[in-house]
matplotlib code that plots the C-alpha trace (Angstrom):
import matplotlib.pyplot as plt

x = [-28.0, -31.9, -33.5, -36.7, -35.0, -32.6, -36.1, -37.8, -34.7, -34.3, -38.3, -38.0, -35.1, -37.6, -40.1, -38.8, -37.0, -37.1, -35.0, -32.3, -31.7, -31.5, -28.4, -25.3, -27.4, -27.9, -24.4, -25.4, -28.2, -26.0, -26.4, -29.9, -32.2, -35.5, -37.3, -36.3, -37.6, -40.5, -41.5, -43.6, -41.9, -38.8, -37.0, -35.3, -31.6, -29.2, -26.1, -23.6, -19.8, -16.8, -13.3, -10.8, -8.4, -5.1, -5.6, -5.2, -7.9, -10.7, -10.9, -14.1, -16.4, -20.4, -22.5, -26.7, -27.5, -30.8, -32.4, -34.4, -38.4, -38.5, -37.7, -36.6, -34.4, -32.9, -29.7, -28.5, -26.3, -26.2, -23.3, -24.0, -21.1, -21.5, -18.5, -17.2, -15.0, -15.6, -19.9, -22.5, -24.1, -26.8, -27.5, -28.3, -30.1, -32.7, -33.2, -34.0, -32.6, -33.4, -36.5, -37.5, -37.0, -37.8, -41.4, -40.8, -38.9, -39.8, -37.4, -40.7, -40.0, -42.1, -41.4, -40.2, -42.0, -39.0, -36.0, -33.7, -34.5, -37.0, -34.1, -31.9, -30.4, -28.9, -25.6, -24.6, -21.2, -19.6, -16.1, -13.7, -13.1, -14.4, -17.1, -20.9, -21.1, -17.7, -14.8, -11.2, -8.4, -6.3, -4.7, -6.5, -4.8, -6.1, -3.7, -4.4, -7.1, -4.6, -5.0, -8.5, -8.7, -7.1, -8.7, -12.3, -11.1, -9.8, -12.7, -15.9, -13.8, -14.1, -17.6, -18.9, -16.9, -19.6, -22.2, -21.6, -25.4, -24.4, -21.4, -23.1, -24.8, -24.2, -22.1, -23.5, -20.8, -22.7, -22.1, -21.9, -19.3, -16.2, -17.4, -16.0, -12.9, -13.7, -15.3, -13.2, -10.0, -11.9, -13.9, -9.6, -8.6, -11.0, -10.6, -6.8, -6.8, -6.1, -8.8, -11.3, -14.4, -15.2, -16.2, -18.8, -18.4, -21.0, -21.4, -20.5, -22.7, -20.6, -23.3, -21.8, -19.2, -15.1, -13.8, -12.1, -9.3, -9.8, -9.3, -11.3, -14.7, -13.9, -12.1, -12.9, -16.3, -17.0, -17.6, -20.0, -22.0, -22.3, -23.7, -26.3, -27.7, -27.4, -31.1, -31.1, -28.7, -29.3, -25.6, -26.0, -24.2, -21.1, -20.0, -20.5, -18.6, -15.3, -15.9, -16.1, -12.8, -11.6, -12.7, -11.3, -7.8, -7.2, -8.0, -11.1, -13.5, -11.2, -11.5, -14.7, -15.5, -13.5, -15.4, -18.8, -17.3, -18.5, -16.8, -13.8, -10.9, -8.3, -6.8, -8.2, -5.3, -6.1, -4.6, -2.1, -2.8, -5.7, -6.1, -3.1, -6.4, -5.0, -3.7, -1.9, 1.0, 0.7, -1.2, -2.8, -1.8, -5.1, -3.5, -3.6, -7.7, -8.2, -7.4, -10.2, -8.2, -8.3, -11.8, -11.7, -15.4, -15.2, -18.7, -17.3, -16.7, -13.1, -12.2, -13.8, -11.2, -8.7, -9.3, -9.5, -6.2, -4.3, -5.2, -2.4, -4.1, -6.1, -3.2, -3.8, -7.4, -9.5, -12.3, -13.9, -13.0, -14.0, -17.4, -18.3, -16.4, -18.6, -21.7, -21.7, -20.6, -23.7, -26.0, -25.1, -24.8, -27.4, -30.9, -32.3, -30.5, -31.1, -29.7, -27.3, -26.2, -23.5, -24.9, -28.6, -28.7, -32.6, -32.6, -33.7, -33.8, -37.0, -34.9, -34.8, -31.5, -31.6, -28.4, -29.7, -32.4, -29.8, -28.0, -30.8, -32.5, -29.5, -27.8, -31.1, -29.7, -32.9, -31.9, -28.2, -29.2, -31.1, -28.5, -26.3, -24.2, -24.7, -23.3, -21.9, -22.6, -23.7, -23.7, -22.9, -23.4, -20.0, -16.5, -14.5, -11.2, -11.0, -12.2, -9.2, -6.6, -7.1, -7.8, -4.6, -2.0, -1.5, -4.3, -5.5, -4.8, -8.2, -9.8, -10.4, -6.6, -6.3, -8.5, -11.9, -10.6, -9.4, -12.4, -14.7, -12.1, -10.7, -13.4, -16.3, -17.9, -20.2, -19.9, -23.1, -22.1, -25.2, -25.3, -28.2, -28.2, -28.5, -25.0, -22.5, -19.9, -19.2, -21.4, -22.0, -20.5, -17.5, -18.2, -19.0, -15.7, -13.8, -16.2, -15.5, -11.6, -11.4, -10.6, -11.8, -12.5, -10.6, -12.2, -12.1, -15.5, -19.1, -19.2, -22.9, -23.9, -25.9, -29.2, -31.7, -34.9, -35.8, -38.4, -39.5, -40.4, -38.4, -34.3, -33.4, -36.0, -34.2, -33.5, -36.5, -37.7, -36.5, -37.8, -40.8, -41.0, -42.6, -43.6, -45.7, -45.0, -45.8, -42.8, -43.9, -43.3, -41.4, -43.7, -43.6, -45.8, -44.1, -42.5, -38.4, -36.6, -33.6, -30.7, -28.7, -26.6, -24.6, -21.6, -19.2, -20.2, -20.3, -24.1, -24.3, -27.8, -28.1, -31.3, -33.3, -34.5, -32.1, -28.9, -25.9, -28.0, -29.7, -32.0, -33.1, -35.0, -36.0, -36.3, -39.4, -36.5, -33.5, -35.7, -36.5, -32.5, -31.5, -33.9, -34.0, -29.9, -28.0, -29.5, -31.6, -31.9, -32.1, -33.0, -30.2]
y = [63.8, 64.4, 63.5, 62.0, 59.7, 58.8, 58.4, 56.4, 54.4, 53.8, 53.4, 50.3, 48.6, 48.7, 47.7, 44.0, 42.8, 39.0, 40.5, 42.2, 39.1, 36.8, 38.4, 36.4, 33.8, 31.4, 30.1, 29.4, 26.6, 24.0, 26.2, 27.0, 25.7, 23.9, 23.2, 22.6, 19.9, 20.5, 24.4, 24.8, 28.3, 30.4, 33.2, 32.5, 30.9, 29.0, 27.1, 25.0, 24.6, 26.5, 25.5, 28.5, 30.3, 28.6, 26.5, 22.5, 20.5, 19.8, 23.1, 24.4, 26.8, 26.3, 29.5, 29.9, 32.9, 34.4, 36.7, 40.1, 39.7, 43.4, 45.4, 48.5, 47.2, 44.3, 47.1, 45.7, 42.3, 41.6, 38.8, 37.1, 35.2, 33.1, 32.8, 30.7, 30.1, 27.5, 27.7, 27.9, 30.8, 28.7, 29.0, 32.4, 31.2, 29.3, 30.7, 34.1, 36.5, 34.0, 32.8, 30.0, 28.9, 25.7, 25.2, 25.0, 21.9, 20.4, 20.2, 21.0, 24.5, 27.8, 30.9, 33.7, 37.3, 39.1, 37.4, 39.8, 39.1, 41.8, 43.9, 42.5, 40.2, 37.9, 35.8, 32.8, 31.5, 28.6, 29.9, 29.2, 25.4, 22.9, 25.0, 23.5, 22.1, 23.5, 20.7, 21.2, 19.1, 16.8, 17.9, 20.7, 23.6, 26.7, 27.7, 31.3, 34.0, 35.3, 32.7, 32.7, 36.3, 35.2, 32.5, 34.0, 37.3, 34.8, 33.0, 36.0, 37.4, 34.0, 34.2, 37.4, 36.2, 33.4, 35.8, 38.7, 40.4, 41.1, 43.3, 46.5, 45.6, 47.5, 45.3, 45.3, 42.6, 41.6, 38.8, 38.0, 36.9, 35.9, 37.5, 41.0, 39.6, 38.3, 41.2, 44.1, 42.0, 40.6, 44.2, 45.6, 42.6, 43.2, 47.3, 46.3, 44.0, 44.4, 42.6, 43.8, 43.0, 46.3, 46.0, 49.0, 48.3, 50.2, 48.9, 46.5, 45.5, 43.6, 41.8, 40.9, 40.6, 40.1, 43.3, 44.7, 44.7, 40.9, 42.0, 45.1, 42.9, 40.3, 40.6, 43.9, 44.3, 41.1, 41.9, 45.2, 42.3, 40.2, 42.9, 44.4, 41.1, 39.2, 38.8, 36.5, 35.0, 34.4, 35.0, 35.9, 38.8, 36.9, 35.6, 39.1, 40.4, 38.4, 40.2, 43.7, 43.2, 41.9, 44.9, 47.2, 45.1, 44.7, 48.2, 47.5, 50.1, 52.9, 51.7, 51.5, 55.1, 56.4, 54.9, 56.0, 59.6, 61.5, 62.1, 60.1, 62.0, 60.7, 56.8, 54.5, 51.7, 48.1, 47.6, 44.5, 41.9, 40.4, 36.6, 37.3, 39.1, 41.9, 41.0, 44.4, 43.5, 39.7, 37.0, 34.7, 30.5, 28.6, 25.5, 25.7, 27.5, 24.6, 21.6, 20.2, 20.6, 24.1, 24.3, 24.1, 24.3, 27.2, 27.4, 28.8, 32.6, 31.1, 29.2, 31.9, 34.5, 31.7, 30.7, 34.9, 35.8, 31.9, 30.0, 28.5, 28.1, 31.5, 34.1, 37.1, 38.8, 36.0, 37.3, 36.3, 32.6, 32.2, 33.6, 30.9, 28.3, 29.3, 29.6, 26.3, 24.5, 25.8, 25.1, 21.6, 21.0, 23.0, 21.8, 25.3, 27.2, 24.9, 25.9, 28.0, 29.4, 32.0, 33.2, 33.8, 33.7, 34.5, 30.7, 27.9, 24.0, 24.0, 26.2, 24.9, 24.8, 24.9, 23.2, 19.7, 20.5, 21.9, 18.3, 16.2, 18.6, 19.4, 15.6, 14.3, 13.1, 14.9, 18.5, 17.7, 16.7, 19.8, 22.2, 20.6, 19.0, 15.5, 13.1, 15.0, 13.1, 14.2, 18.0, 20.2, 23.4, 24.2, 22.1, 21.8, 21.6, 25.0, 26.3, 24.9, 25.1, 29.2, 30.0, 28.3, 30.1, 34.0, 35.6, 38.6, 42.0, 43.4, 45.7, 48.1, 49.5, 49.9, 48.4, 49.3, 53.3, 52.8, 51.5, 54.1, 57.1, 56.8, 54.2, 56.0, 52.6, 52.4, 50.4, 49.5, 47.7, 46.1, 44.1, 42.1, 42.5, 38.9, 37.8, 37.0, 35.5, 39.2, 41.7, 44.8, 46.5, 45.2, 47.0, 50.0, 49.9, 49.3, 51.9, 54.7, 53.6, 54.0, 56.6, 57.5, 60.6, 62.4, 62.2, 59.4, 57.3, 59.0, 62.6, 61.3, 58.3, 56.1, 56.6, 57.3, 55.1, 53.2, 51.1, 47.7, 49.0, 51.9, 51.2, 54.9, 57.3, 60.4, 59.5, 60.1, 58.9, 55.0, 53.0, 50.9, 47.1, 43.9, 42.1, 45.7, 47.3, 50.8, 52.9, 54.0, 57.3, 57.7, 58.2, 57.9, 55.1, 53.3, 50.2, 50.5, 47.9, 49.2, 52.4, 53.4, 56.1, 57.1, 59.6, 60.0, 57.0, 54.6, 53.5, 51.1, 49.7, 47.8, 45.1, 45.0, 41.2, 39.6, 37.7, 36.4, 35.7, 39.1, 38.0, 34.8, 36.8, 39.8, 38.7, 41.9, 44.3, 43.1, 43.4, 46.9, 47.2, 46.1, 48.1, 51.5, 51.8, 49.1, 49.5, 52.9, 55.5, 58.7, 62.0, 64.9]
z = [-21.5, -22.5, -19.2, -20.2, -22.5, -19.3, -17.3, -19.8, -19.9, -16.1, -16.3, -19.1, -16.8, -13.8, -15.8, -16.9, -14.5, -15.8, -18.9, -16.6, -13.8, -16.6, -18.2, -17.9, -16.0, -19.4, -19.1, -15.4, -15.9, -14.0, -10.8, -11.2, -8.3, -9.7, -6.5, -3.0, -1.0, 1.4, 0.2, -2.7, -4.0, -3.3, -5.1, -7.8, -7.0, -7.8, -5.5, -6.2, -5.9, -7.5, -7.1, -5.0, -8.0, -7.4, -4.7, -4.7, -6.6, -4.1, -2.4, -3.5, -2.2, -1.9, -2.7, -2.6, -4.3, -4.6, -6.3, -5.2, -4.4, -4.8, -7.7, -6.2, -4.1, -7.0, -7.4, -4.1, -3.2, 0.2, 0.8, 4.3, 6.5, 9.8, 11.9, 14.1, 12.3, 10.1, 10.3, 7.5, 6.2, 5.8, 9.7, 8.8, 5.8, 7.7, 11.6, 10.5, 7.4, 4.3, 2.4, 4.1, 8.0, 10.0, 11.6, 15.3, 16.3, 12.9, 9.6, 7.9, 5.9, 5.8, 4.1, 6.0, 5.5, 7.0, 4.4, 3.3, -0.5, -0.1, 0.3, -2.6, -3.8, -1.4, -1.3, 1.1, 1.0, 3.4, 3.8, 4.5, 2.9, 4.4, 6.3, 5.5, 2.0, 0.9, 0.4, 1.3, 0.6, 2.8, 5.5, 6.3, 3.7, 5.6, 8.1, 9.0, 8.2, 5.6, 3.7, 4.4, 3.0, -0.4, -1.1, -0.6, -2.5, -5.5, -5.0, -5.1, -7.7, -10.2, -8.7, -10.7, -13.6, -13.6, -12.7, -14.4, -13.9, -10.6, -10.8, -11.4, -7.8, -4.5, -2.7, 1.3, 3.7, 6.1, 9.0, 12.7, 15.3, 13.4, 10.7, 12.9, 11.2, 7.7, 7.0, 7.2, 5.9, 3.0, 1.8, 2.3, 0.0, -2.6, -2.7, -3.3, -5.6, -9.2, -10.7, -13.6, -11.8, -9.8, -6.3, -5.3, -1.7, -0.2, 3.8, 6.2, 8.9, 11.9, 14.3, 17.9, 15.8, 16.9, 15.4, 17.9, 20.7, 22.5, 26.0, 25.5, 23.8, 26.4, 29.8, 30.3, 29.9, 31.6, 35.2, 33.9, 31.9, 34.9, 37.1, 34.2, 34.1, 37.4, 37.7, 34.7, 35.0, 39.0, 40.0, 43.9, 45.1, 47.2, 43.5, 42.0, 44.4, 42.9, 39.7, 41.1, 43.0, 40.0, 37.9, 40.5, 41.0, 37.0, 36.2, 34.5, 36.1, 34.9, 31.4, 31.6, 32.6, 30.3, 27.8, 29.1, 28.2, 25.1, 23.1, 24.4, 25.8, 24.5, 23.8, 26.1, 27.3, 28.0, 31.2, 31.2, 28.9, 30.7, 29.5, 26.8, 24.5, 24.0, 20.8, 19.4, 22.6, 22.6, 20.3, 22.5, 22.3, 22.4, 23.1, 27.2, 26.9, 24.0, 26.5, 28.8, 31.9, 31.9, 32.7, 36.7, 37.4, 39.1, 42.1, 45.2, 45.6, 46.7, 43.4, 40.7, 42.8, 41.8, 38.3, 38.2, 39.6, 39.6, 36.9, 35.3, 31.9, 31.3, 32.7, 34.9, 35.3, 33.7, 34.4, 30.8, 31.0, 34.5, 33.8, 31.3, 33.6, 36.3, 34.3, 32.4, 35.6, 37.8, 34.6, 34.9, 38.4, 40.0, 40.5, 39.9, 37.6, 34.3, 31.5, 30.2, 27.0, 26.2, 23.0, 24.5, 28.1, 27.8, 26.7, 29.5, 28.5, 26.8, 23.9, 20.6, 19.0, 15.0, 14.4, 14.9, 12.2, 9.8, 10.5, 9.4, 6.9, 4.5, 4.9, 2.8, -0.2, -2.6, -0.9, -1.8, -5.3, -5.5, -4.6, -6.7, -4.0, -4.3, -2.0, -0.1, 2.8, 6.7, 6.7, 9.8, 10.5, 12.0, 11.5, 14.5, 12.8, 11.4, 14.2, 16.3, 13.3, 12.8, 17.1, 17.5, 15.2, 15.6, 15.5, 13.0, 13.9, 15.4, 12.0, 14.8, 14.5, 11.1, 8.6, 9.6, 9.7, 6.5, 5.0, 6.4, 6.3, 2.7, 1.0, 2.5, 3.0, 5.8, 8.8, 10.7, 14.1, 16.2, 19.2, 21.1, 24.7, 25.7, 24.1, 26.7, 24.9, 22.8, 25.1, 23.9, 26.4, 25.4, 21.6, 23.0, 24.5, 21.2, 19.1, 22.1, 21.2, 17.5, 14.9, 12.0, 10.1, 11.9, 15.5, 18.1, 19.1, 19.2, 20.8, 21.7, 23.4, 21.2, 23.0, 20.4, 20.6, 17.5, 16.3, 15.0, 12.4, 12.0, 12.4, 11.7, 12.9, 12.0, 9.0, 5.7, 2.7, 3.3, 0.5, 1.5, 0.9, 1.3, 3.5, 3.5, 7.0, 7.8, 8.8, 13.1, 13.6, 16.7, 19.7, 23.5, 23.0, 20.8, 21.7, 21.8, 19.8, 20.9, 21.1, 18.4, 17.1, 13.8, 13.5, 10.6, 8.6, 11.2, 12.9, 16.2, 17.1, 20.4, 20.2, 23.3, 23.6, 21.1, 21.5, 19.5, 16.2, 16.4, 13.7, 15.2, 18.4, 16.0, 12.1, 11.7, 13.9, 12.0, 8.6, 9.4, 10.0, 7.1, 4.8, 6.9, 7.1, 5.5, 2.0, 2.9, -0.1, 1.7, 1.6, 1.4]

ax = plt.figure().add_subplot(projection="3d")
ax.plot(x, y, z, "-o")
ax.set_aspect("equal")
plt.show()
């Protein structure tokens, strides 16, 4: 091929970008987003409803799609999933990584200079039916995360049919919490599948995510948590004491140093089946955990060793559930502890929680009518049946044993794992755990401890050439004096980034950290 023609080519493309995002998008008026109440200007977008390939009428799937700020980065689709499951992507939407977010405790809207449509295009979806603005028919027709994975994989694919501009786009997965799961068994489904509509599947980014072995990402890691962050959570030493017996009686400790060894020497065993996690032996029953009178309210040194080593609802070594037992009932009993909360522990009672403002913002009939959902009645961020109908059937094998592997070894599709520090409910060192125990690429874990500093402004110091993009930041150069955002590390395909200061919702403590993330080694062009 003549290579200046090819450049003036690629140079004409870049230069009218209202011609190429408007291909395939005229048949799409129905969709498209005029204005939305309370904001005077967003990216272009367009949301709406479209009914799941082959299942019963009624099951439809709500989408928000919107289009790059940026030009150089408009090659990329980044497709975003909450967990739970059965939560909104529109949580994500608006308490950190889209265009707008809430003003304080206010549902007044304001853009947000760190969205991730600087970055690409971006894609919300409220999956699985039934989740958020998405309908589902009656009763409940989602009974496991098999079906889950069909119906979304039926469902994107219809999707690009309907928007067929975006499938020459680099496809980035990326989600939090249950999303460990969707993630890696949808991007598997998709690779599979016969359809016409290629998939260029290029990463997945898993954020505190629930990818891997249950007892390791829970149980285990539980009493190592406690201890690294007894001083805010104010846990006096008699209680912590329970959990290092525990740790030392249920095998823990060992398992834990072996995983503090790089590179890993050798398969690390989960001792037991510590609260029936470990789901590659045993899939856990949610029924007993589920029901009210399982929670004991453990206080006393004498009752957490107990619910630990007796409880009749939570099995043997419970160390996991006994922690947030203990936690939630001192937080509501105890005149100076205050608060508590499991996905931030940073978090005391003057917190504001966003969910409440998603409630009352998106249940106005004129933003339903404007996302072409009207009538749709109260919204809320997170429905409590499909959270109980799919925690109560046999759980999905971890990706950690197979799929996630697979997806890295023979797709070459990167996987980007990050963790904030203040998330108890999946702690990181829990992930670090899991990562030190899987294989791919022919080697087991990291042979080097994720300990490189990075930046807020710089997510992959050792890495060059990162493609710069607004809102206009200036790549640090890694000093001494910069300030650390965090630890990371990246071998064979797979990155993990720990987020000092952050919790659960990385991106809700850290929107200008998670930005930089996002551009510097999600959708990174890069040297060599």
């Amino acid at each position: 091929m003549n290579i200046s023609a090819f450049l003036y080519f690629f140079n004409l493309l870049w230069a009218t970008p209202s011609v190429v995002f408007s291909r395939g998008l005229e048949k799409n008026t129905q969709f498209k987003v005029d204005s939305l109440p309370g904001i005077a200007s967003l990216p272009a977008s367009w949301a709406g409803r479209l009914q799941v390939p082959g299942a019963e009428s009624g099951n439809e799937i709500f989408f928000w799609l919107f289009g790059s700020e940026t030009l150089t980065y408009d090659e990329n689709l980044i497709i975003w999933f909450n967990g739970g499951p059965g939560c909104s992507s529109l949580i994500g939407l608006a308490t950190g990584n889209g265009p707008f977010s809430f003003n304080g405790n206010s549902t007044n809207l304001v853009r947000n200079p760190h969205s991730w449509t600087h970055l690409g295009n971006v894609l919300y979806v409220d999956q699985p039916v039934g989740t958020g603005f998405s309908t589902a028919s009656n009763p409940y027709p989602v009974k496991d995360n098999g079906q889950v994975t069909t119906d979304f994989a039926a469902w994107l694919i219809d999707f690009f049919e309907k928007f067929p501009h975006l499938r020459s786009k680099k496809i980035h997965l990326m989600g939090e919490s249950y999303a460990g799961i969707y993630i890696p068994y949808f991007a598997s489904q998709l690779l599979k599948s016969n359809s016409s509509v290629p998939f260029d599947i290029r990463s997945m980014s898993l954020g505190d995510g629930s990818w891997g072995n249950g007892a390791a990402m829970s149980s285990v890691a539980t009493g190592q948590y406690l201890r690294s962050q007894s001083s805010l959570l104010r846990i006096p030493e008699d209680v912590l004491s329970v959990f290092s017996e525990a740790d030392e009686t249920c095998g823990f400790n060992g398992v834990l140093a072996k995983s503090a060894i790089y590179p890993p020497q050798g398969k690390i065993e989960i001792p037991g089946n510590p609260e029936y996690f470990n789901l590659k032996r045993q899939r856990r029953d949610l029924t007993n955990a589920l029901n009210a009178t399982c929670d004991i309210g453990p206080t006393t040194p004498e009752e957490i060793r107990t619910s630990i080593f007796n409880s009749t609802c939570y099995g043997p070594c419970a160390t996991f559930s006994t922690a947030m037992d203990h936690m939630t009932t001192i937080s509501t009993t105890s005149t100076t502890r205050g608060c508590y909360d499991v996905y931030d522990i940073s978090h005391d009672c003057s917190s504001i929680s966003a969910l409440p403002l998603l409630a009352e913002y998106f249940s106005r009939s004129d933003v339903q009518a404007a996302l072409h959902v009207q009538d749709s009645g109260p919204y809320s961020a997170c429905n409590s049946t499909i959270l109980e109908t799919l925690l109560a059937v046999s759980s999905p094998v971890p990706p950690e044993y197979s799929i996630l592997p697979s997806l890295v070894t023979e797709y070459n599709i990167s996987l980007h794992l990050y963790s904030g520090e203040w998330d108890m409910l999946i702690n990181h060192f829990g992930a670090e755990l899991s990562l030190q125990n899987m294989t791919w690429r022919g080697a087991q874990g990291f042979a080097k401890k994720p300990n490189q500093l990075f930046y807020a402004d710089n997510a992959a110091p050792t890495k060059t050439k990162v493609l710069k993009s607004k809102p206009a930041t200036t790549l640090a150069t890694a000093t001494a004096t910069a300030s650390a955002a965090g630890t990371w590390g990246e071998e064979r395909g797979v990155s993990y980034h720990l987020f000092r200061g952050a919790g659960h919702s990385v991106f809700v403590n850290k929107p200008r950290e998670m930005f930089s993330f996002v551009r510097d080694v999600v959708v990174a062009r890069r040297a060599g």
